[in-house]
matplotlib code that plots the C-alpha trace (Angstrom):
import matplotlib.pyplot as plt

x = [-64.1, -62.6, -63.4, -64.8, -64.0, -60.1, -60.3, -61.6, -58.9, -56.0, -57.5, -57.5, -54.2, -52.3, -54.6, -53.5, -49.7, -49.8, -51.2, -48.2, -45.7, -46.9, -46.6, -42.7, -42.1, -43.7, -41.6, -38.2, -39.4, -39.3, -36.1, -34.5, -35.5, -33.6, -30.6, -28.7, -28.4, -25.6, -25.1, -25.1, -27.7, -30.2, -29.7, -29.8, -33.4, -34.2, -33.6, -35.5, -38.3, -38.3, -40.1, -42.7, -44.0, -44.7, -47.8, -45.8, -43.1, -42.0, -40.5, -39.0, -34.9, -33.1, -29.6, -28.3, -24.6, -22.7, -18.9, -18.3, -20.1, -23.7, -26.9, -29.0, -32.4, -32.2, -31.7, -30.7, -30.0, -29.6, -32.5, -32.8, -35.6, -34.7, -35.2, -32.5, -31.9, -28.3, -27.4, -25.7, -24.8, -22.9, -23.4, -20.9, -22.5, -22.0, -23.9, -27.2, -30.6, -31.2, -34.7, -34.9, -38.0, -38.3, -41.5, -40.8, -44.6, -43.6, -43.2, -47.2, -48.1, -49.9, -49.2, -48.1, -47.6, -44.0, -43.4, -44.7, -42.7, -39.8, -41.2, -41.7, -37.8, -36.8, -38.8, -37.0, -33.4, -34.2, -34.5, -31.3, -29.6, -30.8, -30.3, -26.3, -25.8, -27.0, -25.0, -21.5, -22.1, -22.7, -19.6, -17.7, -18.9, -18.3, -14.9, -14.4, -15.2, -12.9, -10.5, -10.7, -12.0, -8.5, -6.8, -8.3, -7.7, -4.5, -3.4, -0.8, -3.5, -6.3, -9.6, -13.5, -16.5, -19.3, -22.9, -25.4, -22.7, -22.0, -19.2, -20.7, -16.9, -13.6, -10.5, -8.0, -5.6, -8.5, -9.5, -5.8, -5.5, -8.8, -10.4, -12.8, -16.8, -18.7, -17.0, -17.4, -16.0, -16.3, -12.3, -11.1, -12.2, -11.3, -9.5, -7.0, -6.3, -3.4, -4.9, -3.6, -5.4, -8.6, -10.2, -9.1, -10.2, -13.7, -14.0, -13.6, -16.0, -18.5, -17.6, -18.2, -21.2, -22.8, -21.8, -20.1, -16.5, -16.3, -13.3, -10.2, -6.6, -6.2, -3.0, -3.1, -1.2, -2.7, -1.9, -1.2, -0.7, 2.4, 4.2, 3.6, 2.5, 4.3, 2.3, 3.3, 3.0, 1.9, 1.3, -0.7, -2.1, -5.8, -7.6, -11.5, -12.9, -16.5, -17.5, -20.2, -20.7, -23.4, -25.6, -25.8, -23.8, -20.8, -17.4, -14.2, -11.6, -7.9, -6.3, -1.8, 0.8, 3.8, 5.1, 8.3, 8.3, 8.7, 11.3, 13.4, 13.0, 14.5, 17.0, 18.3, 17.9, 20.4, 22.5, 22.8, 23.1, 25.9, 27.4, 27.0, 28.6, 31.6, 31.9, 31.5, 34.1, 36.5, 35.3, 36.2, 39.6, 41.0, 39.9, 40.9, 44.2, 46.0, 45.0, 46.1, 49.4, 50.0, 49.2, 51.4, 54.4, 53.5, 53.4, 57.0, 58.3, 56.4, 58.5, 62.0, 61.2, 59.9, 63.3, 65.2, 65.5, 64.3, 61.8, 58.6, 57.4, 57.6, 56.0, 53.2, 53.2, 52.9, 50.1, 48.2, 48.6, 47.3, 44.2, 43.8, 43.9, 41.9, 39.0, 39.3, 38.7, 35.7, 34.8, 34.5, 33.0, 30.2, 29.4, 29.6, 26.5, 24.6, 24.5, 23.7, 21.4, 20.2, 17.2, 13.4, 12.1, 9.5, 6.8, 4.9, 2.9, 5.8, 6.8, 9.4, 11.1, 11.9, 14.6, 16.4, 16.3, 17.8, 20.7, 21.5, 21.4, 24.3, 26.5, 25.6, 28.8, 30.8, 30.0, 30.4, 33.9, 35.1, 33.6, 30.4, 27.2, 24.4, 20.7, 17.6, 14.9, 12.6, 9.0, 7.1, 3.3, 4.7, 2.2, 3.3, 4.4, 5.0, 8.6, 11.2, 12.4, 15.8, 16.0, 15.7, 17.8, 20.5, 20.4, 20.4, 23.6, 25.6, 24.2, 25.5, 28.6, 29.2, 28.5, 30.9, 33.4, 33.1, 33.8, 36.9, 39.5, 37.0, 38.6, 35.4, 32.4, 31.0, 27.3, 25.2, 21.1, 18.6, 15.6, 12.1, 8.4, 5.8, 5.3, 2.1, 1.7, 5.4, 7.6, 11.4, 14.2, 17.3, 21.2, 22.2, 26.6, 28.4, 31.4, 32.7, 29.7, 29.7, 31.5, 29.2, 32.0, 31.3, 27.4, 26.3, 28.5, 28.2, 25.8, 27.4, 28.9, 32.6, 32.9, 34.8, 36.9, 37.9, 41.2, 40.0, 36.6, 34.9, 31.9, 29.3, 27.5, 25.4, 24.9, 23.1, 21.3, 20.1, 19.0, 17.2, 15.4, 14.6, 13.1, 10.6, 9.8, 11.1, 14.3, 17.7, 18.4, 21.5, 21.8, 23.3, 22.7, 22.1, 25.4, 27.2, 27.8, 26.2, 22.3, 20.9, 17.2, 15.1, 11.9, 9.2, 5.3, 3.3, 1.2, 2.5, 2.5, 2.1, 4.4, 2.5, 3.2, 6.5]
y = [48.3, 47.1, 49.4, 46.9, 48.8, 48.8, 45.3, 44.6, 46.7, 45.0, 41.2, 42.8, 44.1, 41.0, 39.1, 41.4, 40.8, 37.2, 36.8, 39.4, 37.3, 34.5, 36.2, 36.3, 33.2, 31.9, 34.4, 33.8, 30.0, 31.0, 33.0, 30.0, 27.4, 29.4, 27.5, 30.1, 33.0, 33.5, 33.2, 36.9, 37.3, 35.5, 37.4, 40.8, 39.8, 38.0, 41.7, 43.6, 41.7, 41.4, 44.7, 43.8, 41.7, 44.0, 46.6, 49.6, 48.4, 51.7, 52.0, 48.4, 48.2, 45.1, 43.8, 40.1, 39.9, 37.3, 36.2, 40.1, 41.0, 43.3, 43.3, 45.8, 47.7, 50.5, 53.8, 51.0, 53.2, 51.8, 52.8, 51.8, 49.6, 46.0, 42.7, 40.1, 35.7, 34.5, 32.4, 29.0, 26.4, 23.4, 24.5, 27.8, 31.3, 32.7, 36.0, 37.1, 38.8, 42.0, 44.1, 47.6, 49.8, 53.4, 54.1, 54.4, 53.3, 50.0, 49.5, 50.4, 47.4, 45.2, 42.2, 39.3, 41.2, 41.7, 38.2, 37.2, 39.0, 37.2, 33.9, 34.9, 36.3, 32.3, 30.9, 33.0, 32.3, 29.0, 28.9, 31.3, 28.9, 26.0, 28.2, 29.1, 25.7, 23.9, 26.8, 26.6, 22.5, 23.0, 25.4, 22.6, 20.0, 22.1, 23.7, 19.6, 18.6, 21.3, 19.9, 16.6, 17.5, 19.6, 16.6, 14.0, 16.2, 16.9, 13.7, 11.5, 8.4, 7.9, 8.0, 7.4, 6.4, 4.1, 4.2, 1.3, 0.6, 4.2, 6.5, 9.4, 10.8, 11.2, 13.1, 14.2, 11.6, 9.3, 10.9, 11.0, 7.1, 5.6, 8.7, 10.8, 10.0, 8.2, 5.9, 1.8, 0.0, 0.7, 0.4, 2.0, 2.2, -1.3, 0.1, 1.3, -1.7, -3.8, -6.5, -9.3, -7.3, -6.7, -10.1, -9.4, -6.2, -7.1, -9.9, -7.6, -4.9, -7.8, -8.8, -5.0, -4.8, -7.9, -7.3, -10.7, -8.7, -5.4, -5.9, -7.0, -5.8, -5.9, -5.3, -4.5, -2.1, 0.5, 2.0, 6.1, 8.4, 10.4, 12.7, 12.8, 9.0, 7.5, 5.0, 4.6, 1.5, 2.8, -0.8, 0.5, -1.0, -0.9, -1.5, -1.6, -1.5, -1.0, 2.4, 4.5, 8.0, 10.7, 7.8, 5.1, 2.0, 3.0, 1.4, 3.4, 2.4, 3.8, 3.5, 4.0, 4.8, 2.0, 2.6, 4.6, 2.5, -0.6, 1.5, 2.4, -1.3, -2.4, 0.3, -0.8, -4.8, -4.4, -2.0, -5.0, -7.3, -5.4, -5.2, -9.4, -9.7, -7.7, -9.9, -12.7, -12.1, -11.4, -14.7, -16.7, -15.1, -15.9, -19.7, -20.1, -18.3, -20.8, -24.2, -21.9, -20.6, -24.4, -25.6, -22.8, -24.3, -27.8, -27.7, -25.3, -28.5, -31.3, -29.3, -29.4, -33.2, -34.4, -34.9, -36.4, -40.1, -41.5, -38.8, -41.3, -41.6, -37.3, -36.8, -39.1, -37.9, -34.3, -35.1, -36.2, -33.2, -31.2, -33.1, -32.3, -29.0, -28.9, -30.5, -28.3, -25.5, -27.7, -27.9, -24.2, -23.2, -25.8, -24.2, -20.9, -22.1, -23.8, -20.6, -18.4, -20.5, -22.9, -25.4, -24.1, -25.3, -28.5, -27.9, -30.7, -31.9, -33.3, -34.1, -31.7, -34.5, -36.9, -34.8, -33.8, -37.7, -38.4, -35.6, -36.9, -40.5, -39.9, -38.0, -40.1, -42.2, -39.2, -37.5, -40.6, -41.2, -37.4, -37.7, -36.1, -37.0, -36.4, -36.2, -36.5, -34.1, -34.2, -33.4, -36.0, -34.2, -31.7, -30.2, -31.3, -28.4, -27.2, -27.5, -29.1, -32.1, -32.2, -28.7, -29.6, -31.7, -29.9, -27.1, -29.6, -31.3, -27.8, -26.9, -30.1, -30.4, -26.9, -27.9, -30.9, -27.8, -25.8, -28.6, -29.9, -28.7, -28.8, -30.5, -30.7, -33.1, -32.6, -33.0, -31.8, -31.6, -31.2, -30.4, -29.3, -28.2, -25.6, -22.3, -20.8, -20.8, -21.8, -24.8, -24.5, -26.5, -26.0, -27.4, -26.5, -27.6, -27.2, -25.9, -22.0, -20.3, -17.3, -14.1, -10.8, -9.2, -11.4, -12.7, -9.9, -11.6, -15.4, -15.3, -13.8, -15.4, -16.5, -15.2, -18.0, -18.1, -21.5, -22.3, -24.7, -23.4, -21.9, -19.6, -21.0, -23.3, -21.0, -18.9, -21.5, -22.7, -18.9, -18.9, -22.1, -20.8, -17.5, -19.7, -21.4, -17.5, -18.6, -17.2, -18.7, -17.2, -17.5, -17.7, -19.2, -22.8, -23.8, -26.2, -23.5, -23.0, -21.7, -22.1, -22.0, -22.1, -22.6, -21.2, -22.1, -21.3, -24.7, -23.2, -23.0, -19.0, -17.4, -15.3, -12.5, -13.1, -13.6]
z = [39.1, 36.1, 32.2, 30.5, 27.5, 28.3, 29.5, 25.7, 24.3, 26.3, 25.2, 21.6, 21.5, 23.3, 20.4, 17.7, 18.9, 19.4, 15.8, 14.7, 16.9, 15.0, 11.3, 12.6, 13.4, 9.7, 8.0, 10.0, 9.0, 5.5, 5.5, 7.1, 4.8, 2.0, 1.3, -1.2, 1.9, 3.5, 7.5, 7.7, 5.2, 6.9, 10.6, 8.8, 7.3, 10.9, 12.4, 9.7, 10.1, 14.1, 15.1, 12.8, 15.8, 18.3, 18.4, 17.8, 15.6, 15.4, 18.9, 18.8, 18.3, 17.6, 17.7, 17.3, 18.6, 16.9, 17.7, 18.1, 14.8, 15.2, 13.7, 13.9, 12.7, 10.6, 13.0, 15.6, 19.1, 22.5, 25.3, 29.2, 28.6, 26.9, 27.0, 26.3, 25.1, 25.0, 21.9, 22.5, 20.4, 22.0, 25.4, 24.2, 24.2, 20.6, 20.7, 21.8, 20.4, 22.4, 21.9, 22.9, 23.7, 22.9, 24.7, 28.5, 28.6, 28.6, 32.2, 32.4, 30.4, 32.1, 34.2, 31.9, 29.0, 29.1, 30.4, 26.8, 24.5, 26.5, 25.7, 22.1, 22.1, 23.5, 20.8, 17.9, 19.9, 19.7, 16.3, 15.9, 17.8, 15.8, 12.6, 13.3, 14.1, 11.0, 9.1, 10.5, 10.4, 6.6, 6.0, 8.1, 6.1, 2.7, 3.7, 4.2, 1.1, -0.4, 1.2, 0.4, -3.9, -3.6, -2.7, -5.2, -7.8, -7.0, -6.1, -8.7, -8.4, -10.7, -8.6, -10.2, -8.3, -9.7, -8.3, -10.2, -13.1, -13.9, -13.1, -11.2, -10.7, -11.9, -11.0, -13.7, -13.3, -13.5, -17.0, -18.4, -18.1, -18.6, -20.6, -20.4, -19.5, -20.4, -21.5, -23.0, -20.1, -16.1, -16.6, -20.2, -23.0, -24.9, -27.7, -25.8, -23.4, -24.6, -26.7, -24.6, -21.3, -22.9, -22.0, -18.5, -18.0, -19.4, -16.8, -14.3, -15.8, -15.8, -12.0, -11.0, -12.7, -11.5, -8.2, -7.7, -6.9, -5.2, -3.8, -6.0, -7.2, -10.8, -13.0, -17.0, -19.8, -21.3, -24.8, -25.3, -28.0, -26.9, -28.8, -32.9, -33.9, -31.0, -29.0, -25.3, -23.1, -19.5, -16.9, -14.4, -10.8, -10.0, -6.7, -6.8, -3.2, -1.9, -0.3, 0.5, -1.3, -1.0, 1.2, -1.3, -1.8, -4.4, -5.4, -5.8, -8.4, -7.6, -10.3, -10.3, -13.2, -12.6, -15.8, -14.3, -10.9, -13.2, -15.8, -13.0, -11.2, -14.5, -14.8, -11.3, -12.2, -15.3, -13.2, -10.5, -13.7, -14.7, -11.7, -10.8, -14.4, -13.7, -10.5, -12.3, -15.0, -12.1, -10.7, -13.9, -15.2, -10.9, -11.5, -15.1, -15.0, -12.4, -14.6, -17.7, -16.2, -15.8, -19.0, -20.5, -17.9, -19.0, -22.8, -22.4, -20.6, -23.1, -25.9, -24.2, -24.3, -27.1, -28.7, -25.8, -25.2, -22.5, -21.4, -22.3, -18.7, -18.0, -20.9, -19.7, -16.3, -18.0, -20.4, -16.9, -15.8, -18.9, -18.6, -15.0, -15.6, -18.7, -16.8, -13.8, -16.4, -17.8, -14.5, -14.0, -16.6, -16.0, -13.0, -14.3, -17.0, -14.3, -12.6, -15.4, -17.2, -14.8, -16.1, -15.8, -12.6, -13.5, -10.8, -9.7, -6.3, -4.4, -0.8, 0.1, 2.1, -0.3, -2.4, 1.0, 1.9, -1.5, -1.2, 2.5, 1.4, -1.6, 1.5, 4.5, 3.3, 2.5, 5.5, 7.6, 5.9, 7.2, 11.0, 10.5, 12.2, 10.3, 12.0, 10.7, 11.7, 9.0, 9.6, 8.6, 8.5, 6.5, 3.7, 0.1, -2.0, -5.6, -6.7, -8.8, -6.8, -8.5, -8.1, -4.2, -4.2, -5.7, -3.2, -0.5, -1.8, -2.0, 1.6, 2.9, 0.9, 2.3, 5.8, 5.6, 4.0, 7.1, 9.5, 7.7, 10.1, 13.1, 16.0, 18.3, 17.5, 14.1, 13.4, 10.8, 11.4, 8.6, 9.4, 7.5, 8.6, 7.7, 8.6, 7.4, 4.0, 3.2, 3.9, 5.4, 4.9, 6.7, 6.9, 10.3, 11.3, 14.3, 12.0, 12.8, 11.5, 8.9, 10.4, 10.0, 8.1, 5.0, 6.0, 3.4, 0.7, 0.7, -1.8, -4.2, -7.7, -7.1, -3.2, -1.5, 1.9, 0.5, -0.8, -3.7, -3.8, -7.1, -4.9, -6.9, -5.0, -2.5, -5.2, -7.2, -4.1, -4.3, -7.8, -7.1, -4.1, -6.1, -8.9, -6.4, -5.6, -2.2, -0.5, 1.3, 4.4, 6.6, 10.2, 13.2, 13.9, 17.8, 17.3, 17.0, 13.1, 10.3, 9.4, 6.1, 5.0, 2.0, 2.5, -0.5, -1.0, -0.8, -3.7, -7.1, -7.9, -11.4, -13.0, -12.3, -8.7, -8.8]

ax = plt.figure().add_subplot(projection="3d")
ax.plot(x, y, z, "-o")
ax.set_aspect("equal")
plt.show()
């Protein structure tokens, strides 16, 4: 028969732990929820505070094994009684929370008893578990985010974020162009936007802030004290794109220094000037010296004569021949203004056909005359475009004057096809002969000034179909033509573009 008095003392004492078990788990709770402790920290207070849940505390041990690393009690020994949880996060083992007993007694407690302390040791692994995970995710995250702060504030672009029309952050780079927070305008402050960029930048200010544009490329100058009372004039890029940061709905403004990009693009544009000047000075003294070297010969002759009798029809004949010359050195030097300073493009609403109709109808009797077939493949549902129809058909008229060039000592059939149709946003237009074709040795150069393979040709007239094409902010492409010859193309936007664009 049971002690009733020991049966009494065994429900108290399994009461009095469960309550002290409980007392843990509130105060490892507690420990937890403090965000400023370290990892570490927190298990060596978890530890100190574990025996503190058993009857005699005093005979309780405690070690949590982490990735090699031990915590332990104070006095912390090893025994041969002990109970044991592994700790997994993931589904890996990481460590594991080990309780050792002092008292051999243990093994005399009665039945049940020991079989709740291991559930109580599962419930506190648990929350270890639970613990070390949310830990090593928030290092992750942070180590993350040092990563990627290091990198925005290292980086050579300008970068500011803007929650409900104010600028939560800015990098450096950020601060160096627009200035430092807060400041007037989402975009710079408006005294130092160029004057004739102020209205623009404010537009988009008010588009950000209204929430109409999130989303939107924008280019304007900027104006900086540099050194002493010098002012510099830095152009920079901007890109203003939605995003989401810290949870809530934010916009992120990239903002890029092209002052040097667009110093050095000019550097290399007058180098490339320089260098199409040069060619083109070599160009014009080749063509000008023959007609000159005549005229020289000529007027030497015209002075022998002028005092003999008889010599009325030479000298004639002679002057005739001055004035050829003389205009094929007018001629020259026409050619060579037209392609330095050709007219301003007119742009109007035109259909692209009708200047290529015009150019082929003032050389279908040329062309005819010479053996050339010429066929029509226009397409005649093609979009209407923005251009300068004369400026068409100018280019046309050198392409086919070209083609009919080409073909001059071409003993097989002769045909020329011109052709035209869209292609996404852009309309083509295209000369194809049967002549020889362009060799790859010299495809690189027809386009520049003054580079002929004809005998009496000046080289000017692809490189004004060029410029043309270039003015349309189109391009001229060679290639070969399924006749067998050469292929040339003007491509043009159907929309008119700005100069901005260009």
């Amino acid at each position: 028969m049971e002690d009733p008095d020991g049966v009494l003392k065994n429900s108290i004492d399994r009461l009095t732990q469960r309550n002290k078990e409980l007392n843990c788990l509130f105060a490892i709770s507690k420990i937890v929820e403090q965000q400023d402790l370290s990892l570490e920290r927190t298990i060596q207070d978890i530890v100190d505070i574990l025996p503190g849940a058993w009857l005699r505390s005093e005979d309780i041990r405690v070690r949590i094994l982490l990735d090699g690393r031990a915590f332990t009690t104070r006095d912390f020994a090893e025994t041969a009684h002990r109970q044991m949880c592994d700790l997994t996060t993931d589904g890996l083992a990481v460590g594991s929370l080990e309780v050792f007993y002092e008292s051999p007694e243990i093994a005399n407690e009665p039945k049940g008893y020991f079989q709740e302390e291991a559930d109580f040791l599962e419930a506190v692994a648990e929350r270890l578990c639970k613990m070390i995970r949310r830990h090593r995710t928030e290092e992750a995250l942070q180590r993350s985010e040092q990563r990627f702060r290091n990198l925005v504030e290292n980086t050579i672009t300008g970068i500011s974020i803007i929650q409900g029309n104010r600028i939560v952050y800015q990098n450096r780079e950020q601060e160096k162009l627009l200035g430092p927070l807060p400041r007037t305008s989402l975009l710079g402050d408006y005294d130092h936007i160029h004057p004739d960029d102020v209205e623009t930048v404010m537009q988009a200010s008010r588009a950000i802030q209204s929430g109409q544009r999130t989303k939107f490329d924008l280019d304007f100058r900027l104006i900086k004290a540099g050194d002493g009372e010098e002012l510099l004039l830095k152009r920079v890029f901007c890109r203003v794109l939605p995003m989401e940061y810290q949870g809530r709905e934010s916009i992120l403004v990239n903002v890029i220094d092209m002052t040097k990009i667009m110093e050095l693009e000019q550097l290399l544009f007058r180098q490339d000037k320089m260098a199409s000047l040069g060619r083109v000075a070599a160009g014009i003294a080749h063509e000008i010296r023959n007609p000159l070297s005549g005229i020289n010969i000529y007027l030497t002759a015209l002075q022998k004569m002028v005092d003999q009798p008889g010599s009325r029809d030479k000298v004639a004949q002679i002057i005739a021949q001055l004035k050829s010359a003389s205009r094929k050195i007018e001629s020259v030097i026409k050619k060579v203004m037209d392609f330095a300073k050709p007219s301003e493009p007119k742009f109007s609403r035109i259909d692209p056909n009708k200047p290529v109709e015009d150019a082929m109808n003032l050389t279908a009797v040329t062309l005819r005359k010479s053996g050339i077939r010429m066929e029509n493949r226009l397409d005649k549902g093609i979009a209407p475009c923005y251009a300068d129809a004369n400026l068409i058909e100018v280019a046309v008229l050198n392409l086919l004057n070209n083609a009919a060039e080409a073909m001059r000592n071409v003993d097989k059939d002769k045909k020329i096809v011109v052709s035209s149709g869209s292609s996404g946003k852009h309309i083509f237009i295209r000369v194809s002969d049967s002549g020889p074709g362009v060799s790859a040795e010299i495809g690189d150069k027809v386009f520049d000034p003054f580079f002929t393979t004809k005998r009496d040709g000046t080289g000017i007239g692809l490189s004004l179909c060029h410029r043309i094409a270039s003015d349309h902010h189109g391009i001229l492409r060679l290639g070969k033509s399924r006749l067998g010859g050469a292929a040339f193309t003007i491509e043009i936007p159907v929309k008119k573009e700005s100069p901005s664009n260009a």
